[in-house]
C-alpha positions in Angstrom: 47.2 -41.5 39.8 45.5 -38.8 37.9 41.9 -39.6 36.4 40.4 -38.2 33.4 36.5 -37.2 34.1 35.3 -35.7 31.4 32.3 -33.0 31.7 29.7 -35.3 30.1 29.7 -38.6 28.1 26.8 -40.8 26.3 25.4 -43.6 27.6 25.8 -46.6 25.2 26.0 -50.0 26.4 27.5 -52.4 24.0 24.4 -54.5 23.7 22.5 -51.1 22.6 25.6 -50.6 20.0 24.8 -54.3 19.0 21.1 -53.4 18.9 21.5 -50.4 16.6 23.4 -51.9 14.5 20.5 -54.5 13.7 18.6 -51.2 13.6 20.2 -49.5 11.0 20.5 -52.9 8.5 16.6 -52.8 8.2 16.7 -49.0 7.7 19.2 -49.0 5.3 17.7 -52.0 3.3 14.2 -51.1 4.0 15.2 -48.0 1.7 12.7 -45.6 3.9 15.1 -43.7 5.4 12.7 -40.8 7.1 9.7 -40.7 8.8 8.8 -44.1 8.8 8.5 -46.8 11.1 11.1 -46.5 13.8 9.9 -42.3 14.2 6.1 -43.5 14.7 7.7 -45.6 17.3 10.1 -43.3 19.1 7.0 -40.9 18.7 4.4 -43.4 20.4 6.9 -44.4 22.5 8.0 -40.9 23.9 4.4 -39.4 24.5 3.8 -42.7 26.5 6.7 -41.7 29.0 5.4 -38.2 29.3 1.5 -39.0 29.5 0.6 -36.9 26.4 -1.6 -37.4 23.5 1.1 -36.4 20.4 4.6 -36.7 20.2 6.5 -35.1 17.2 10.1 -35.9 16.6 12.2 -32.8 14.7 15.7 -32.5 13.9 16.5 -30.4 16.9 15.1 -28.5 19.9 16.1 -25.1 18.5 13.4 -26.6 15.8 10.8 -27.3 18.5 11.0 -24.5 19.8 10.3 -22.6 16.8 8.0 -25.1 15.4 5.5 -24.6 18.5 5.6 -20.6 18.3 4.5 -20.9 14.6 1.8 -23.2 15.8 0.8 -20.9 18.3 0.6 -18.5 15.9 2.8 -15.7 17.3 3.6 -12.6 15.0 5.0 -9.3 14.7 3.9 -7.3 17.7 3.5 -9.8 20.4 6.1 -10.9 23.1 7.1 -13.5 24.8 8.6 -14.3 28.0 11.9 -15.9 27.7 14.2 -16.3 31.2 17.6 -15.0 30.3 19.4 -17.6 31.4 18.3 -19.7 29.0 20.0 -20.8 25.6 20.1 -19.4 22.5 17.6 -21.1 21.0 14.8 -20.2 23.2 14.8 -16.6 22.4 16.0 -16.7 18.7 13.2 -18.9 18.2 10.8 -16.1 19.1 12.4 -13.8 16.4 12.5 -16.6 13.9 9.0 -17.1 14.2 8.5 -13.3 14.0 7.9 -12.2 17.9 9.7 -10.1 20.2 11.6 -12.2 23.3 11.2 -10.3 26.4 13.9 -11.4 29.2 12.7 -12.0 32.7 15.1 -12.0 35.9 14.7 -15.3 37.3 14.4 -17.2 41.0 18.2 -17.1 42.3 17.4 -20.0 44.6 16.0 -22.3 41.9 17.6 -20.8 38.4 13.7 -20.8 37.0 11.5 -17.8 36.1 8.8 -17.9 38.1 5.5 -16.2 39.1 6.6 -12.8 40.4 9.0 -12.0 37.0 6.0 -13.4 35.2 3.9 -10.6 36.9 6.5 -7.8 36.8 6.3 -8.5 33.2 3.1 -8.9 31.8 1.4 -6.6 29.1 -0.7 -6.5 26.4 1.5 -7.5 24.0 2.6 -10.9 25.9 1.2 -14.0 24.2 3.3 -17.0 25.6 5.8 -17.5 28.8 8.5 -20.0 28.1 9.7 -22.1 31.2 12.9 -23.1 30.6 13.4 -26.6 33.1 17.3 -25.5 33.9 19.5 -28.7 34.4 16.9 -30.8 34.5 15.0 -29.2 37.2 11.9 -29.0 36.5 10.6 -25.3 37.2 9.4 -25.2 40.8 6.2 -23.0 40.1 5.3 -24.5 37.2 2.1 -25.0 38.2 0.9 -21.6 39.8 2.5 -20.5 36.4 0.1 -22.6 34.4 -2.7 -21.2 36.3 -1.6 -17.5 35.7 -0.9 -18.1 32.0 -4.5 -19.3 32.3 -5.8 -16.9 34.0 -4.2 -14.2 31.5 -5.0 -16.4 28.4 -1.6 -16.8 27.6 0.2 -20.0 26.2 3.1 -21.7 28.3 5.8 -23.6 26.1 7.6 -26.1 28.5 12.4 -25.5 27.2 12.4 -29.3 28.7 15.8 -29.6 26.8 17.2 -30.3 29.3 14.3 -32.5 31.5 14.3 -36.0 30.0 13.0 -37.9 32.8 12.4 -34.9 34.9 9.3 -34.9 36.9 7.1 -32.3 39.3 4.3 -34.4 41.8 5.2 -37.5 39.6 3.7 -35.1 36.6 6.7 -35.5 33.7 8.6 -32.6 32.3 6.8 -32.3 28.3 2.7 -32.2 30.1 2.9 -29.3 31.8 2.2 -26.8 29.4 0.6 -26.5 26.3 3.3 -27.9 24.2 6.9 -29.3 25.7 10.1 -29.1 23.0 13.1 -31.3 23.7 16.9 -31.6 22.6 18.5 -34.8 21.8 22.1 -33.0 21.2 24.8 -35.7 22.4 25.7 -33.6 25.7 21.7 -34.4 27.0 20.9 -37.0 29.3 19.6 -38.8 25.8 20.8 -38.6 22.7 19.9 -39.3 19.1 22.9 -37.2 17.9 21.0 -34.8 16.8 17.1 -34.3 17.1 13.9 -32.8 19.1 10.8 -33.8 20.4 7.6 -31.4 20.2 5.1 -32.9 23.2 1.1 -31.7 23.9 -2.2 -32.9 24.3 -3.2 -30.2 21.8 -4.4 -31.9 18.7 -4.1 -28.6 16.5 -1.0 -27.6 17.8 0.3 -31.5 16.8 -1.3 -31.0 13.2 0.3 -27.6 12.3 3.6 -29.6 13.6 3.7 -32.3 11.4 2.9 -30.0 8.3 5.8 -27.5 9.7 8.3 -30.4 10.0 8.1 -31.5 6.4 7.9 -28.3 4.2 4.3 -27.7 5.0 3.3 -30.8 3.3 -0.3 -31.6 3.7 0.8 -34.9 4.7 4.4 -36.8 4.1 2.5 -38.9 0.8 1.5 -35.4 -1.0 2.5 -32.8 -3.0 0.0 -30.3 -1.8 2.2 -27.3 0.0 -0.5 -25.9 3.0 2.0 -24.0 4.8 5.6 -22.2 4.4 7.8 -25.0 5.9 11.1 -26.3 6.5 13.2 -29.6 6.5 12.8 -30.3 10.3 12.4 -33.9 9.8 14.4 -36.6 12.0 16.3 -39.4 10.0 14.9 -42.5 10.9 18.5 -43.7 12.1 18.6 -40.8 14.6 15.5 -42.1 15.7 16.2 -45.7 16.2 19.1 -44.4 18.8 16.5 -42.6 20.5 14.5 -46.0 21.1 17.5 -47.6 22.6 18.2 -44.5 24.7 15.1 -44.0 25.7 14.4 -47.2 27.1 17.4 -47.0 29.0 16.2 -43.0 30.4 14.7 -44.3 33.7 18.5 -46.6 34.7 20.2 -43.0 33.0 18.2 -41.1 35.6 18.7 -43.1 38.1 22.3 -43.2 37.9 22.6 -39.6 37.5 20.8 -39.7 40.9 23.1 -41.5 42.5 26.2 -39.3 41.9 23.9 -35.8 42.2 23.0 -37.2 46.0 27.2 -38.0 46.9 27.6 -34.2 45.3 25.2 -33.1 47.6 26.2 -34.6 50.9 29.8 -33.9 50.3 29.3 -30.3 49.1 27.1 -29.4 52.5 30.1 -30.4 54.5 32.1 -28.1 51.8 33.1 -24.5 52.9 32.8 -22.0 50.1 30.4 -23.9 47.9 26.7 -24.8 48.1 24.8 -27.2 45.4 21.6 -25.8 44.0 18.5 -27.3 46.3 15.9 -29.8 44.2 12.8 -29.8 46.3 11.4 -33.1 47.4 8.2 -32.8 44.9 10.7 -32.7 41.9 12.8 -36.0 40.2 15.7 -33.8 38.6 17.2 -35.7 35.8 20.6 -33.8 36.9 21.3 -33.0 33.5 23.9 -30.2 34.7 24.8 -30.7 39.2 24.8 -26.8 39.4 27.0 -25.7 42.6 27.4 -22.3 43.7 30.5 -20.5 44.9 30.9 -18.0 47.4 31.2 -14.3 46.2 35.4 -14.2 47.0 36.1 -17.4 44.8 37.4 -17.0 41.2 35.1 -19.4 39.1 37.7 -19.7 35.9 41.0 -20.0 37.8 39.2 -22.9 39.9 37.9 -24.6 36.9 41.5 -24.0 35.3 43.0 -25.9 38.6 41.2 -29.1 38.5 41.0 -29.4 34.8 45.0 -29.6 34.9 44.0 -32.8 37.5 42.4 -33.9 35.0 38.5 -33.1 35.7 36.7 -30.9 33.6 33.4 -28.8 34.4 30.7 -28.7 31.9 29.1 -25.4 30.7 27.1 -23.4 32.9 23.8 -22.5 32.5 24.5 -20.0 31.4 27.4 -17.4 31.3 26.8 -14.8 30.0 22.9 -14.7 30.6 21.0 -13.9 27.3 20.7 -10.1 27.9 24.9 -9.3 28.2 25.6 -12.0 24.9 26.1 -8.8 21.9 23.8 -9.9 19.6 21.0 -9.6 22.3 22.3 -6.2 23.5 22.3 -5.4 20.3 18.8 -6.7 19.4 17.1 -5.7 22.5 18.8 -3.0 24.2 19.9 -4.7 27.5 22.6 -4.2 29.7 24.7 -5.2 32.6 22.2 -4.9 36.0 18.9 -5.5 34.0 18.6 -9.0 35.7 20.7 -8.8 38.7 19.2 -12.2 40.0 20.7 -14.2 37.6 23.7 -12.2 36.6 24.5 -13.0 40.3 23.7 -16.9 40.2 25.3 -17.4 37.0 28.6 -15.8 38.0 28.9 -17.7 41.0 27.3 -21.1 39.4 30.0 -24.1 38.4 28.7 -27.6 36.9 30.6 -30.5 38.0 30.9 -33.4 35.6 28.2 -35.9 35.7 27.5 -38.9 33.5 25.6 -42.5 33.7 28.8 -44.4 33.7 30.0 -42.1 36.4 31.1 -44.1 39.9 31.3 -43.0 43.2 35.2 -42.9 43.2 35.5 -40.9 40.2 32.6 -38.2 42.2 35.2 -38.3 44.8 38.2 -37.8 42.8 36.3 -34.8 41.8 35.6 -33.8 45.1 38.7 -34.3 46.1 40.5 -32.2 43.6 37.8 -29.3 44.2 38.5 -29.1 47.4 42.1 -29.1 47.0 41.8 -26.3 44.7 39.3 -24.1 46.6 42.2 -24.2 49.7 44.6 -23.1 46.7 42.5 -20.1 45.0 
């Protein structure tokens, strides 16, 4: 009998549905309907889980993103380090905010920038690196990275859009750099439909974030205008989901776990296709399983195959890279062979679905039709 798996799926138990729904009654009659109570406590709550100081919820994490740069003060003339397999919104942020992005090649064994691109790239002009946590794995160098940003008096923004959960030495994803930025879009391991989450132990970068979020407001009680700002506020129903999804992130994660590990033991008995190593140090979050396929198999006509058996893949991250999308080669000037690491990886990478209410049969179901259509390919 044929299955539907779909790529991903939201985690909401009926007794969190039942919860919200008590949630949204006191929002709605309380007649505050934005940064009020339930944000302070999705905020409190969510710099708890990642051992910082601040926590600022935004309406997304392309506004994060942004958010931090103009915090951090970049401006025309400087650069910034942006892997180009990333999305979007890590680089266009960087413009937005009136920078340059640079693209780096990345680590082909882990999908990450890391120290040597760092190195290969460095200039005057550089004032941040961005280290984008890919699938939930958080960036294996992260630390010598912090120590070279350190060392060269740069800042390093954490992309943990994808990391919820995510942790390196039991350190979590969002308090490893100066400032984290998180997405809450409903294909992430936590949702609040839509949203972002700004994290640091930087007290001025958390100030200039709460004035940037709310029109450059002083504070949310004046009318005094400090700063050129923007509507980047998160509706206090979006953040009363993330409460009840964040207090289920550590049974998400572990779930997630427990289909990534079947994945992995199955796929290393797999001809033709090899699942992207998490080192021991590192809880992924498995936000995307990332497998790779050998050089002579065709990626779309596989994906094609299963999906008719009903199993569909999720997006890979990414295809195309950043520097072959047009509007990059257009802004930037790159081309095919710039960053052959990842043009490489990304070619050969495929995402196999993975959700919390996932089971072990349905992994296998996937497995099975994989296989099946590897043999047919």
């Amino acid at each position: 009998m044929q299955k539907a798996i779909p790529p991903v799926k939201p985690y909401f138990p009926i007794e969190d549905i039942e919860e919200l729904k008590e949630h949204v009654a006191k929002i709605l009659q309380s007649g505050m309907l934005t940064l009020h109570i339930y944000t302070k406590e999705f905020e409190d709550q969510f710099a708890k889980i990642c051992g910082v100081k601040h926590a600022i919820a935004v309406n997304s994490g392309t506004s994060a993103l942004e958010i931090v740069l103009r915090a951090l003060k970049v401006k025309a003339g400087d650069e910034v380090l942006v892997p180009t397999n990333t999305f979007t919104a890590t680089a266009a942020t960087v413009i937005f905010a009136g920078a340059k992005p640079k693209l780096t090649d990345i680590n082909s064994e882990t999908l990450c920038i890391d120290v040597e691109n760092i190195q290969r790239n460095l200039t005057s002009k550089i004032k941040a690196v961005i280290a984008v946590h890919i699938g939930g794995l958080v960036c294996p160098e992260i630390e010598e990275i912090r120590e070279l940003c350190r060392d060269e008096k740069l800042f390093l923004i954490e992309d943990a859009a994808h990391a919820h959960g995510s942790k390196i030495n039991n350190k979590p994803a969002g308090a490893l750099g100066d400032a984290g930025c998180f997405s809450f879009y409903p294909t992430k391991v936590m949702t609040t439909g839509e949203g972002g989450m700004i994290t640091t132990d930087n007290d001025e970068i958390a100030e200039k974030a709460r004035i940037l979020r709310d029109q450059g407001k002083e504070n949310f009680n004046s009318n005094i205008i400090v700063e050129l700002g923007y509507n980047w506020r998160l509706p206090e129903i979006n953040a009363a989901i993330g409460l009840t999804q964040l207090k289920r992130l550590p049974e998400i994660v572990e779930k997630r776990n427990l289909i990534a590990k079947y994945y992995d033991e199955t796929l290393e008995k797999t001809d033709g296709i090899k699942p992207l190593k998490t080192p021991s140090n590192i809880l992924n979050n498995y936000y995307k399983y990332v497998a790779f396929l050998d050089e002579n198999l065709d990626r779309e006509k596989l994906k094609e195959k299963i999906r008719a058996e009903g199993v569909k893949c999720s997006g890979e991250v990414y295809w195309p890279p950043l520097h072959l999308q047009p509007v990059y080669k257009r802004l930037l000037g790159t081309k095919e062979g710039d960053f052959p690491n990842a043009e490489n990886a990304c070619k050969r990478m495929v995402c196999l679905p993975l959700y919390a209410q996932m089971t072990i049969e349905d992994a296998q179901y996937v497995i099975e039709k994989l296989r099946k259509a590897m043999l047919e390919i």
